[in-house]
C-alpha positions as CSV (number, residue, x, y, z in Angstrom):
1,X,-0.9,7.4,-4.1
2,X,1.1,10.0,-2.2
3,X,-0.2,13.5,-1.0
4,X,2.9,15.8,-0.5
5,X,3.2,18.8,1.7
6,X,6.2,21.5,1.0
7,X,6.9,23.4,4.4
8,X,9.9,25.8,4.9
9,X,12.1,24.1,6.7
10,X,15.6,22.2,7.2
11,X,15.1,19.1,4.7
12,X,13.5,16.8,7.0
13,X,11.6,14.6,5.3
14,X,8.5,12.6,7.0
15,X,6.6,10.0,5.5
16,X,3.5,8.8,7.0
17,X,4.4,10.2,10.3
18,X,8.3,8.5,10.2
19,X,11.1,10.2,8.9
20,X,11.6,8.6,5.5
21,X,15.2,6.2,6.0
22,X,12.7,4.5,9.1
23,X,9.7,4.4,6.9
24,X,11.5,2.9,3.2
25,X,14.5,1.6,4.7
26,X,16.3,1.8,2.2
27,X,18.7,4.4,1.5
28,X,18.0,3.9,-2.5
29,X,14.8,4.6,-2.3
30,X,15.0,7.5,0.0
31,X,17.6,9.1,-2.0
32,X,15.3,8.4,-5.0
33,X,12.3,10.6,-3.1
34,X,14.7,13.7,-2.2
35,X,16.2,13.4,-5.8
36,X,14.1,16.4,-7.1
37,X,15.4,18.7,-4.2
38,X,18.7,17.8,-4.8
39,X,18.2,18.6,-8.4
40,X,17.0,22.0,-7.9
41,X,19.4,22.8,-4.9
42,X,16.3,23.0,-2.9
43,X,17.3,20.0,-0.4
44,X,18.1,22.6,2.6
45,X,15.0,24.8,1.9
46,X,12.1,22.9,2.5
47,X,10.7,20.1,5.0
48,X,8.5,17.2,3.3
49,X,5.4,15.8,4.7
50,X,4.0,13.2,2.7
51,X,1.0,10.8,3.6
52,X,1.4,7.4,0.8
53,X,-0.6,4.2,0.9
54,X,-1.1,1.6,-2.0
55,X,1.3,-0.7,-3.9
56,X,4.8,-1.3,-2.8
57,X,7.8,0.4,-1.3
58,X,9.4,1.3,-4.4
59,X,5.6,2.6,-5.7
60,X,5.5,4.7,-2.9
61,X,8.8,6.3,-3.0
62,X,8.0,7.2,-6.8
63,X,4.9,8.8,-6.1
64,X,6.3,11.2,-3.6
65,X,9.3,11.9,-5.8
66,X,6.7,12.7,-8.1
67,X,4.5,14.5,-5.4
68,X,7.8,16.8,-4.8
69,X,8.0,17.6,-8.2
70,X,5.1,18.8,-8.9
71,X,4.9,20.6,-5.1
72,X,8.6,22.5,-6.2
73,X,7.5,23.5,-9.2
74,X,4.1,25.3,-8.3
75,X,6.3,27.0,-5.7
76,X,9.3,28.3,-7.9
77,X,7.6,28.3,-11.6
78,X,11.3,28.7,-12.5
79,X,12.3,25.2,-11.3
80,X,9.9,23.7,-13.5
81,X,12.5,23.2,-16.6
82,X,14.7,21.4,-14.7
83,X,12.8,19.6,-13.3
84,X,10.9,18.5,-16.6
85,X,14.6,18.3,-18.5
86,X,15.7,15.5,-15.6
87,X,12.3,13.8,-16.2
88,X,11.0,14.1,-12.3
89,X,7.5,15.8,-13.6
90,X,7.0,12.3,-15.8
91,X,4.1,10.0,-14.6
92,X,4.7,6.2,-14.5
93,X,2.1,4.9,-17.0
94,X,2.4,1.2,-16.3
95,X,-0.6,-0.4,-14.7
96,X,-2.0,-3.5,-13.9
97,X,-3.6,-5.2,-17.3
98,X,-7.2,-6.2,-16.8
99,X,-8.2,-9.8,-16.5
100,X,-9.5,-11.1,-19.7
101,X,-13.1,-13.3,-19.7
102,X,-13.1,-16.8,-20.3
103,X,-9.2,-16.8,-18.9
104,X,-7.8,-17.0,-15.1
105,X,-6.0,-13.9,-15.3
106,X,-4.7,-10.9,-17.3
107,X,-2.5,-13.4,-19.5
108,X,-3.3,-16.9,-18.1
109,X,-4.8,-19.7,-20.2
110,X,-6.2,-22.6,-18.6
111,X,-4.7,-25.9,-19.1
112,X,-4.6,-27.5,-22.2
113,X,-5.6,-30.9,-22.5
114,X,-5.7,-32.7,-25.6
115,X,-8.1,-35.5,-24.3
């Protein structure tokens, strides 16, 4: 989960308090997050102040990207079909299946034994 804060700015981006290459370390990932500004030409514009927590790295550099997104596109209505075209207002529907009764896990059996 990411909460994502738009501020006029430079293009600093800060995640949890760290600027975002210290925070992900990795420069995929951080280019990932700043991938809707770049988009929009809007990299320059704005600073980004996101707070994430929950699942991984790569998680929670989706959910800003996301958070960005959405943040750009209440602040220039006209962005929005760009960003929509390129796919950056798109939720990740994949979750974690729910374990099954009688069973381990989501897809684990217990062993078989034939006697």
């Amino acid at each position: 989960m990411a909460r994502v804060r738009l501020v006029p700015g430079t293009g600093n981006l800060s995640v949890n308090g760290k600027s975002a290459a210290d925070y992900f370390h990795r420069e995929v990932l951080v280019m990932e997050l700043s991938a809707p500004m770049v988009e929009t030409q809007t990299r320059e514009s704005y600073d980004v102040v996101a707070i994430c927590h929950g699942g991984g790295k790569r998680g929670q550099a989706g959910a800003v990207c996301l958070g960005i997104a959405r943040a750009l596109s209440l602040a220039n209505p006209e962005l929005r079909a760009a960003l929509r075209r390129t796919g950056f207002l798109t939720r990740d529907p994949r979750a974690k299946e729910r374990k099954k009764y009688g069973q381990p896990g989501a897809r684990k059996r217990f062993q078989f034994s034939k006697r």
